[in-house]
N, C-alpha and C positions, 0 to 999 in steps of 0.2 A: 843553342836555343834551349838543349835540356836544362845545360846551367840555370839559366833563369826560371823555371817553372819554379822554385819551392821559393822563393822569394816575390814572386807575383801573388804566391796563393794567401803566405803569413801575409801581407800585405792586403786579402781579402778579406780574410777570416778576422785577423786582431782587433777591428774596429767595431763588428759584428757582435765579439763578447764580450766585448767594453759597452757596447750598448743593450746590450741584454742584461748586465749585471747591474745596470743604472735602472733600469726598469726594474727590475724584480726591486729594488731599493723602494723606487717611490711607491711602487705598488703596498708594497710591505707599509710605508706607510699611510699608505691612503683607508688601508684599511685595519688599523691600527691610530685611531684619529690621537687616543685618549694620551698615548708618548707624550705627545707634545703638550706641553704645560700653556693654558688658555689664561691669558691676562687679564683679570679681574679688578674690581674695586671693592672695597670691606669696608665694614661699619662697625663697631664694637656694642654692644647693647647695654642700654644704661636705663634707669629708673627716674621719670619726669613725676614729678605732682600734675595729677589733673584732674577732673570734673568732667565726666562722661554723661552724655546726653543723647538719649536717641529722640527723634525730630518725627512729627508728625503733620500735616496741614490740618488745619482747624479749619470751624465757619463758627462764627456769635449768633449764637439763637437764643431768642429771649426765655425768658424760663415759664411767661405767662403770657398769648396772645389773641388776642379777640379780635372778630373781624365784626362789625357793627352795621347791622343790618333791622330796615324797620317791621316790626311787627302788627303793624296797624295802615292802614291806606289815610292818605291828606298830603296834607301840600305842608311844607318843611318853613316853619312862621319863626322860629329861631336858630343860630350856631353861634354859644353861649361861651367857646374858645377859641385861642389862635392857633392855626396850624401848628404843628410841633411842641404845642404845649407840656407841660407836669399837669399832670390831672391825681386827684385823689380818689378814693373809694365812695361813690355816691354823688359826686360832682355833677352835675346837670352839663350833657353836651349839646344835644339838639331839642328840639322841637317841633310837636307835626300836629295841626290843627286840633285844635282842644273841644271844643266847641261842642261839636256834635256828640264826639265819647260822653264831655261833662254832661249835656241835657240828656243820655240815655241812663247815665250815673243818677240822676235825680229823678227819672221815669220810675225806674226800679227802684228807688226809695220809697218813691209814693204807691207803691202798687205793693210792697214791702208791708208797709205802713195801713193799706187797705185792704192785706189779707191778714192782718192779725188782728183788726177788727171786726172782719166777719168772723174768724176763730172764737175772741173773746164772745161773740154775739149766740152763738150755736154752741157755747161751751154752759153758758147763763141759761138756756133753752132746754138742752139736754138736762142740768142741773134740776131744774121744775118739773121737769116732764118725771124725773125719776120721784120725786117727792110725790108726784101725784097718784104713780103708778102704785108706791105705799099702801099707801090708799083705796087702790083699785077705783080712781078716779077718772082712766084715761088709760085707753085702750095701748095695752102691750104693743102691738104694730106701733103706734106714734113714738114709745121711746127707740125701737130701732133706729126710726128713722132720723130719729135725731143722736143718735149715738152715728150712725152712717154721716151725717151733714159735719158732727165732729173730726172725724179722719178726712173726710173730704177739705175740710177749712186748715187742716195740719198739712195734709198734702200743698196746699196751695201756697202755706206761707214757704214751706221746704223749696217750693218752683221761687219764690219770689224771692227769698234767701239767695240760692242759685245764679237771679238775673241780676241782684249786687252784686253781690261779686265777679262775676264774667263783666259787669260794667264798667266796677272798681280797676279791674286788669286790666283793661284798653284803656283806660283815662290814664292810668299808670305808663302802659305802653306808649301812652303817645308822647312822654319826656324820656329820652335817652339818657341814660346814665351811667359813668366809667365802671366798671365790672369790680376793679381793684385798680390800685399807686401805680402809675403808669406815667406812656408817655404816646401823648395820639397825632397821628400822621397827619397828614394833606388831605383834607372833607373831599370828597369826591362829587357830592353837591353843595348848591347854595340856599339860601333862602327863597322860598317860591317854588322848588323843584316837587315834580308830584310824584311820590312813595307808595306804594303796595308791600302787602306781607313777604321779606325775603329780599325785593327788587327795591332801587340799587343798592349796592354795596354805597354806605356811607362813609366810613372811616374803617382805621385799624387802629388798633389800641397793643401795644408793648408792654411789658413788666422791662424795669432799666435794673433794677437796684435788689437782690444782686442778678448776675447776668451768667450765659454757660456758654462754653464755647464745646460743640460736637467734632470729634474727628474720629477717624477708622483704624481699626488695629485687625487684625488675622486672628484666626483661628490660635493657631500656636500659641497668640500671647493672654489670650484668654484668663489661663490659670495664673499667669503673672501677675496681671491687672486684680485678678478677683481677690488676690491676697493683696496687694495692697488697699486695697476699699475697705475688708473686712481687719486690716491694722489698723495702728496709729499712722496715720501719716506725716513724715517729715517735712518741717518750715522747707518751702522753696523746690518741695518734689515733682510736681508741676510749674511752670512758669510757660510765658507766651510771649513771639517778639511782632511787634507792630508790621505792616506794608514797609515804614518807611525805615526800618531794621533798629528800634528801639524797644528795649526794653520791659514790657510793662510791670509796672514797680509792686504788683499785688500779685503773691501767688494763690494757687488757686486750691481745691481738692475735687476729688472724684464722688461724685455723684448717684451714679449710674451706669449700668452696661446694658445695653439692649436686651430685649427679651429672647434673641433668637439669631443662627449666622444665616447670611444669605447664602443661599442653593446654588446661583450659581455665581458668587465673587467669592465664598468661602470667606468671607469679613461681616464686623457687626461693627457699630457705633459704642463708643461711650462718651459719655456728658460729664464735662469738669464747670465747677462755677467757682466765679470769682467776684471779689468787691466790685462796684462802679459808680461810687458816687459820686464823679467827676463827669460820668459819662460822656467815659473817652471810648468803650467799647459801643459798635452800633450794631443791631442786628442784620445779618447779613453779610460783615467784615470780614473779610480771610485774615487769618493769623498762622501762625508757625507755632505748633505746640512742641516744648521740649520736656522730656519724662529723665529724670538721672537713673542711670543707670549703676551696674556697679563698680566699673570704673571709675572707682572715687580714690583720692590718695595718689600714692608711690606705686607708677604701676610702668610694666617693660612698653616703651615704645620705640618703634623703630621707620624708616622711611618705607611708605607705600610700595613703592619703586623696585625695592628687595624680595618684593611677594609675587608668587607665581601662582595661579590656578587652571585645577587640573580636574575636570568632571566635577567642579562643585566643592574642591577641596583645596584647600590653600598652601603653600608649602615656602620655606625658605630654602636657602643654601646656605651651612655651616661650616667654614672653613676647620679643619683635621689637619693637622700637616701642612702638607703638600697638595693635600686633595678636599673634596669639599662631600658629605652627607645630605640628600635632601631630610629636610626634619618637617613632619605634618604640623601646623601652628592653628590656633583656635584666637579668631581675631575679638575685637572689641572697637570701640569707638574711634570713628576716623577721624582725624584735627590738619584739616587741609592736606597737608603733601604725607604727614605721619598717620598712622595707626597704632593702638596697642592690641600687644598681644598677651591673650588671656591664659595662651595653654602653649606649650610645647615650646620655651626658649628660657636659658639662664642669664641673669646677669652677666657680664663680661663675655657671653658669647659673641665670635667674628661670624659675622654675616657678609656676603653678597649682594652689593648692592649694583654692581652693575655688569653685565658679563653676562649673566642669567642665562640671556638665550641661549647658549652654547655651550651649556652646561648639561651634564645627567648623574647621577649617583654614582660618584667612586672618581668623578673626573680630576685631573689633574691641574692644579692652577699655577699660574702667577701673582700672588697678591702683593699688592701695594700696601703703605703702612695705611692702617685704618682709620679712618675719619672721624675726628673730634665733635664729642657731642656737641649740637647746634646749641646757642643760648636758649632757655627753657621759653617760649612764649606764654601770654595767655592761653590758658585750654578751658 
């Protein structure tokens, strides 16, 4: 029985540190991830021509808009357009009883006309009376009085001057007329509708020709914007694409920037205009405004898909070796699945483009041969 004790025991113990030496292995690599070389995909970095555009939503606001309301009370006796007409400067739109203004128009003519009669009359009076006073013919007292009946007759035509003209205005007021070249809405009355100073609203009146289209930009781009206004501006540096993703064939220029950022969006407006003599833009329209940026030319782009961010910060993987550096990159203009980047990568540099996640600075890879740049699309 003693025989077999030391061959029961190596029989206990041998398999014990065969598994304990197998453990300390995986352990060793478990925590030691980076050993193992992690199988990646690479991209080589190449230079595309392109045309970098940063994109904004627009709205078409006319550059000139009145909203047409009557000044005078009566009943509406003409509408001298058709809805959605071309109106000119001075065009006759409605009409609202005439009648009554015109006979106060000729009150005050006549009343006009019968105070500078008694003017002249007391002016001939005074004139004698002084002649006479020469003379010492007629008591000083009677030339005041007629010097006094003179102011009073100048007074009167001044009131009577006054009632033409406030006549003249409402007679005037009561034909509407297009403010400036336009283009006027849907009457909101008809003929026979009865009008007060203010109440209803009659129409609207647009400037078409040329036309602005408003969109919003941030703080930050402020000073960007304010030097291109105060440049030359380049053919095509503004452009806008339709709802229905066309084109439109007129570019525009900047105009204006707001007078002020909002408090609390941190953003203001600015106004571009453009041609419209087709009057293809309506006010009210959404558009897509695009600004070029400088992304112009031969510039590094590489697949979205390869970029990782980290707090706001963007980074690639640069295949070294064996191993891979993360590199900080400064992006630019996205063109569907690509972007370019502005800052931090060299031509012919190998990239990561798939693997990423299981990656960290200094790790060890597998790379496969690098991916041939895609045919150049439009950008």
């Amino acid at each position: 029985m003693k025989r077999n004790l030391p061959w029961l025991m190596a029989a206990i113990i041998g398999p014990l540190v065969l598994v304990s030496c197998g453990g300390e292995e995986n352990n060793a690599q478990q925590q030691n991830p980076a050993a193992a070389a992690v199988p990646v995909n690479t991209y080589t970095v190449e230079e595309e021509r392109v045309t970098g555009t940063d994109t904004y939503p627009g709205s078409v606001v006319p550059l000139q808009e009145v909203e047409l309301r009557p000044q005078v009370s009566g009943y509406i006796t003409n509408y001298y357009v058709q809805d959605g007409q071309r109106v000119t400067k001075g065009q006759r739109l409605y009409e609202i009883d005439r009648s009554k203004y015109q006979a106060s128009f000729q009150q005050a003519q006549a009343n006009l006309q019968s105070a500078r009669a008694n003017l002249a009359r007391v002016e001939k009076d005074l004139e004698r009376y002084e002649r006479l006073a020469e003379r010492e013919a007629i008591a000083r007292q009677q030339v005041d009085y007629a010097r006094t009946d003179v102011e009073t007759a100048r007074s009167q035509v001044a009131a009577a001057e006054a009632q033409v003209n406030s006549a003249s205005t409402d007679l005037s007021y009561a034909t509407i007329v297009a403010p400036f070249d336009g283009t006027i809405g849907i009457s909101q009355v008809r003929v026979g509708a009865q009008v007060s100073p203010g109440q209803p609203l009659l129409n609207t009146i647009s400037s078409t020709e040329p036309i602005a289209v408003d969109f919003v930009i941030n703080q930050q781009e402020i000073s960007r914007f304010s030097l291109l206004m105060q440049g030359d501006q380049p053919d095509s540096l503004f452009t806008i694409m339709l709802n229905n993703q066309t084109e439109y064939p007129y570019p525009g220029e900047i105009v204006a920037i707001d007078r002020a950022i909002g408090r609390q969006t941190g953003t203001t407006t600015l106004r571009l205009q453009f041609p419209n003599r087709d009057r293809t833009l309506i006010p009210g329209m959404s558009v897509t405004v695009r600004v070029l940026n400088q992304d112009i030319g031969e510039q590094l782009v590489v697949p979205f898909r390869a970029v990782t961010e980290q707090l706001g910060e963007y980074y690639v993987y640069v295949v070294q070796g064996d191993s891979v550096n993360q590199r900080n990159v400064t992006l630019g203009t996205r063109f569907g699945s690509d972007v370019v980047v502005r800052e931090g990568l060299e031509e012919g540099s190998t990239i990561v483009v798939e693997g990423t996640q299981r990656l960290r600075q200094g790790a060890k890879v597998q790379a496969d041969a690098p991916q041939a740049q895609p045919a150049a699309a439009a950008r």
